[in-house]
N, C-alpha and C positions, 0 to 999 in steps of 0.2 A: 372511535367511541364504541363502548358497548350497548348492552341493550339501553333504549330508551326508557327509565323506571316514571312509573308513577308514585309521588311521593306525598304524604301528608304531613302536616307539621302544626301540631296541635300545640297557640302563642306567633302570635306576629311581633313581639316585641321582639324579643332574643332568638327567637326563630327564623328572622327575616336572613339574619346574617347566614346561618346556614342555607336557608333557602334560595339569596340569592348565589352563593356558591353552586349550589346543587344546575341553578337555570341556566350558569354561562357555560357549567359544562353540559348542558343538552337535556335535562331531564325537566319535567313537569311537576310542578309545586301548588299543592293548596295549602292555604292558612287558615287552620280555625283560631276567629276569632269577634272582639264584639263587634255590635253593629256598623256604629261609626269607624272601623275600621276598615268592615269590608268593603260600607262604600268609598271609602277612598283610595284603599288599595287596587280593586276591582275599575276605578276609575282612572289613576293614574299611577299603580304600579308601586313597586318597594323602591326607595334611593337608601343604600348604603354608604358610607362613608369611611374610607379604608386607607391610610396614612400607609404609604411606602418605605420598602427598605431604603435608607442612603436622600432620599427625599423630603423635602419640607412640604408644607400641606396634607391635604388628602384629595385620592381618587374617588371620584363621582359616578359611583356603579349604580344603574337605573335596571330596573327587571322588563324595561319596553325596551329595551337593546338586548337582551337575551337570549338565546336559542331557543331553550327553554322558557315554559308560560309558569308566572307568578298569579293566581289566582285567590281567592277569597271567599269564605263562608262560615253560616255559623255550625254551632256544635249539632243543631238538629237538620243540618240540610248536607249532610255528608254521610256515603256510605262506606264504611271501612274496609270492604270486601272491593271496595274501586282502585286500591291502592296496591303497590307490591312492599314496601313499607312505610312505618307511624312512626313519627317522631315528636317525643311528648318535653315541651320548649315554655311551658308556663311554670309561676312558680306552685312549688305544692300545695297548699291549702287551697288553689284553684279548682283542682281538682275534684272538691267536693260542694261544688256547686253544684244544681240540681242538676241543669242541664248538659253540663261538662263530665259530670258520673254518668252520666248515663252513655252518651257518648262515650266512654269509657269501659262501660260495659259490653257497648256493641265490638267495644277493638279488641276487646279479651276473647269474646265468643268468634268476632272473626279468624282467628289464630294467625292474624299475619304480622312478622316478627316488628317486633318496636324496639324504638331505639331511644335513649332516654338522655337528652343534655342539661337535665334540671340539674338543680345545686344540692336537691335533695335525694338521695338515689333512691330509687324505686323500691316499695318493700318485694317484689316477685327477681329484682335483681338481686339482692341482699339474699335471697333466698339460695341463690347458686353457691354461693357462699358457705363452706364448708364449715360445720361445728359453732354455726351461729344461730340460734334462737330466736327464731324471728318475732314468736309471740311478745318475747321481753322489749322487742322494739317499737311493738303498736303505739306507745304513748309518745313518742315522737313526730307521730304524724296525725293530721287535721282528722283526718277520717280514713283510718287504716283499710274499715271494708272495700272501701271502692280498688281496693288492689285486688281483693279476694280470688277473684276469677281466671287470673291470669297463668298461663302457664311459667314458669319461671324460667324455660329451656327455651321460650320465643322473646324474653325480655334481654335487651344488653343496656349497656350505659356509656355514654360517651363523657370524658372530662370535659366541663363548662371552661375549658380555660382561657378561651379568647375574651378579653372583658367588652363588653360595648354595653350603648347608656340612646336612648333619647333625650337629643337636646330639647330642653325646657320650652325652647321657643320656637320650636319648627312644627310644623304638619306631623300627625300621628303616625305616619307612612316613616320618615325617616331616621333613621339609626347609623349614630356612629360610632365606629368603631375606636377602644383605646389603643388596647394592648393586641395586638395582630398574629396571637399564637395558633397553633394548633387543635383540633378537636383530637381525641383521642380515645379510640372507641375499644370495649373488648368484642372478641370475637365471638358470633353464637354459638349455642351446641352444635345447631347443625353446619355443616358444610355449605350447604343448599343456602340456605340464610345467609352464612360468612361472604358466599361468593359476592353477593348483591354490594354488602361494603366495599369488598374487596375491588369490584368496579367501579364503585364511584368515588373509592380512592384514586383508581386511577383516571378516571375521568377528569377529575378535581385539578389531578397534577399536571396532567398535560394540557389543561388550557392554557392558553397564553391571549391575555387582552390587550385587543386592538389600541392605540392609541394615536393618530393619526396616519404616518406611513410607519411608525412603528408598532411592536409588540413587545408585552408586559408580562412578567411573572408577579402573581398577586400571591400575597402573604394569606393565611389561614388555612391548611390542609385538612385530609382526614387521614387518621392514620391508625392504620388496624392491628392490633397488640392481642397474641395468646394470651395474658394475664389476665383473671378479675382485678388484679389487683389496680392494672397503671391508670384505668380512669378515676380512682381514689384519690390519685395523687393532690390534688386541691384540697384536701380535707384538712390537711395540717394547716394550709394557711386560713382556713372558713374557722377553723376551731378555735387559730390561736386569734382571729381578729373577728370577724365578720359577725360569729354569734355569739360572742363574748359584748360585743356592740351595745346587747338588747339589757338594758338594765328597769331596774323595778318599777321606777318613775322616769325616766328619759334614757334617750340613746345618747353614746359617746363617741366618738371619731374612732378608727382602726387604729391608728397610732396609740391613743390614748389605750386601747384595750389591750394592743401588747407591749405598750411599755411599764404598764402598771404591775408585772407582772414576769418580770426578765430572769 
């Protein structure tokens, strides 16, 4: 293993599932997020739910068998200067919640690099982005300022493209996973920054979980890509289903949004 990082992961819904990646390979995890979440997580921990290659069912990954600690807090009891990096795992319009901007502001001013697995990419990552206009992009986002601040050389973005969902009927702590792909992140500017993915790529891949006298390879990597471009890649399918969805008076199924439309 490499260094031990301290990680922050700002959303315990869809963050969990990175986060609890991040714990079995050895590293330290808090989740900002609400209240009743902290006390339950903070009380008994994240359970992920991780369907196997070649396997029926799923695997029952709990953050209190970990190496690494799954922790909890809210957006005002975290300092961002505690962390080696931010991982920002809510959806957008979150972000311009009072308390959540602001918390937001403190991860800008602390300059330590963030990593972004929303669905919506970040306006300071769009900004690396060569011969794009960023101003022209403001009106797609809830509230553009709270990016303001950000250096665009410490933001990256990771493809969302593993899907997972909380089940309806379980404890707020639990998240299951659908689809068991890949994160897939671009590289920072700096090297210094890169190397940090870079290790907890490898971290990620050589674990292997315990499962009685045997040992398991678990699906969802990270995987570190020179391109701006390859954590894009979901975009074509969000485009042609996902926010197509949102119609004037009600929403449609994804099927319905791209078949109307072939």
């Amino acid at each position: 293993m490499n260094k031990k990082y301290e990680i922050l992961i700002l959303g315990a819904s869809y963050g969990s599932l990175l986060g609890i990646k991040l714990a079995l390979a050895g590293h330290n995890v808090k989740l900002v997020c609400l209240p009743n979440e902290v006390e339950l997580i903070n009380k008994e921990g994240v359970i992920v739910r991780l369907p196997i290659k070649g396997e029926k069912g799923v695997e029952e990954l709990r953050s209190s068998n970990a190496e690494g600690n799954i922790t909890a807090a809210g957006p005002s009891d975290v300092n961002p200067n505690d962390f080696d990096l931010i991982c920002l795992a809510m959806q957008e319009p979150q972000y311009g919640v009072a308390d959540v901007a602001n918390l937001l502001s403190r991860v800008a001013k602390s300059a330590i690099p963030c990593m972004s697995i929303m669905n919506m990419p970040p306006l300071p990552y769009l900004a690396r982005i060569e011969n794009l206009k960023i101003s022209d992009l403001h009106e797609a986002f809830t509230k553009p300022d709270v990016w303001s601040e950000f250096n665009p050389d410490l933001v990256t973005l990771c493809s969302p493209d593993p899907q997972a969902f909380r089940p309806p009927d379980e404890p707020i702590n639990v998240l299951q996973v659908g689809l068991p792909t890949n994160f897939k992140v671009a590289s920072f500017v700096s090297d210094e920054n890169t190397k940090i993915l870079r290790n907890l790529q490898s971290d990620i891949e050589s674990f292997l979980y315990k499962r009685g006298q045997d040992t398991i390879e678990l699906p969802v990597k990270l995987k570190v890509h020179d391109s701006l471009f390859v954590p894009l890649a979901k975009w074509s399918m969000l485009l042609a289903g996902n926010y197509r969805c949102v119609q004037e008076n009600e929403a449609r199924s994804i099927k319905e949004a791209v078949h109307s439309d072939i």
